[in-house]
Phi, psi and omega in degrees: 000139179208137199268129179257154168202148231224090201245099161301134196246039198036001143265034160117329176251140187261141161265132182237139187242157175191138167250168184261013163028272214293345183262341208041048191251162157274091163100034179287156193274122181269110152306125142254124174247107186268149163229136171325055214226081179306133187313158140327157155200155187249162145289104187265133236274324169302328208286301187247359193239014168274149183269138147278117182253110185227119195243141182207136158144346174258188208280181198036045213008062160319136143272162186247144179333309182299344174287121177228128161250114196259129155255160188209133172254132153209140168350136200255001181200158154284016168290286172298350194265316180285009185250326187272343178272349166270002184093007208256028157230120209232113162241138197273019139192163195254316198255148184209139189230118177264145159237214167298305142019277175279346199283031166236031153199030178307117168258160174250143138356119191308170171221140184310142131237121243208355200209151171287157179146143166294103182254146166245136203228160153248123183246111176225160212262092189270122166262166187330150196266359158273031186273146179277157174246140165289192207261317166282006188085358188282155170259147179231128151200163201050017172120330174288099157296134189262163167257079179290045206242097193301145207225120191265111160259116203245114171233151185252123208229110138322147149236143194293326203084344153283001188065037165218167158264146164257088206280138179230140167242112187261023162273138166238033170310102156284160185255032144289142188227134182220132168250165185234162177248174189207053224282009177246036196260000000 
């Protein structure tokens, strides 16, 4: 507990005195510590995180119900792979499988930033895991060549100096994937 008393000193000015009750010390030194901690902010995954899924070779390149494509988001670096196992980066999903269903806006989830820094991410297109591999590394199966050609998102996450972080995505990488059909794959 510590008592303050407060004296005027009839010219305009106060003498302020404080004892310490618990130390019985006199004229102890009072701290105050502000501390600094910019709000989180996320990237957003409709925004910035959509896939193009561009399928072709049948005819009017219709997809059939039965068409499914799984994508994966994961670190692009260790840097980045060590900011999401410390926490200071979060993404609310890894995986995103477009169908007919889906395919005229499929996205990944936002992703969390909780700390400043250039984080790096990557997004591929996974084929079957019985699919052949080409000559060019591209993979085929039933007739689909897949594009497993890994597509790089680079974001740069700021404090504004306002309490807040600001996530920027500095790539200009589009996230298109384009597959093909075939019957001679």
């Amino acid at each position: 507990e510590i008592v303050v008393t407060a004296t005027d000193n009839s010219d305009g000015t106060l003498t302020i005195l404080w004892d310490d009750m618990a130390t019985a010390a006199t004229d102890t030194q009072i701290v105050f510590k502000n501390v600094y901690d910019a709000k989180s902010t996320e990237l957003s995954g409709h925004d910035q995180l959509k896939i193009t899924k561009e399928f072709t070779g049948r005819e009017n390149n219709e997809w059939l119900d039965s068409d499914s494509f799984t994508f994966k988001l994961t670190a692009g670096d260790a840097a980045t792979a060590e900011a999401i196992t410390e926490g200071h980066v979060e993404l609310s999903s890894t995986e995103l499988v477009v169908t007919n269903a889906n395919k005229a806006y499929p996205h990944f989830g936002n992703i969390i930033f909780h700390e400043e820094g250039t984080y790096t991410f990557t997004i591929t297109e996974v084929a079957p895991a019985e699919a052949t591999t080409n000559k060019d590394g591209s993979k085929t199966y039933q007739g689909i060549t897949y594009d497993v050609t890994p597509r790089t998102v680079v974001v740069n996450v700021v404090d504004n100096d306002m309490g807040e972080l600001v996530a920027t995505r500095i790539d200009a990488n589009p996230l298109i994937f384009v597959n093909t059909y075939s019957l001679n794959e």
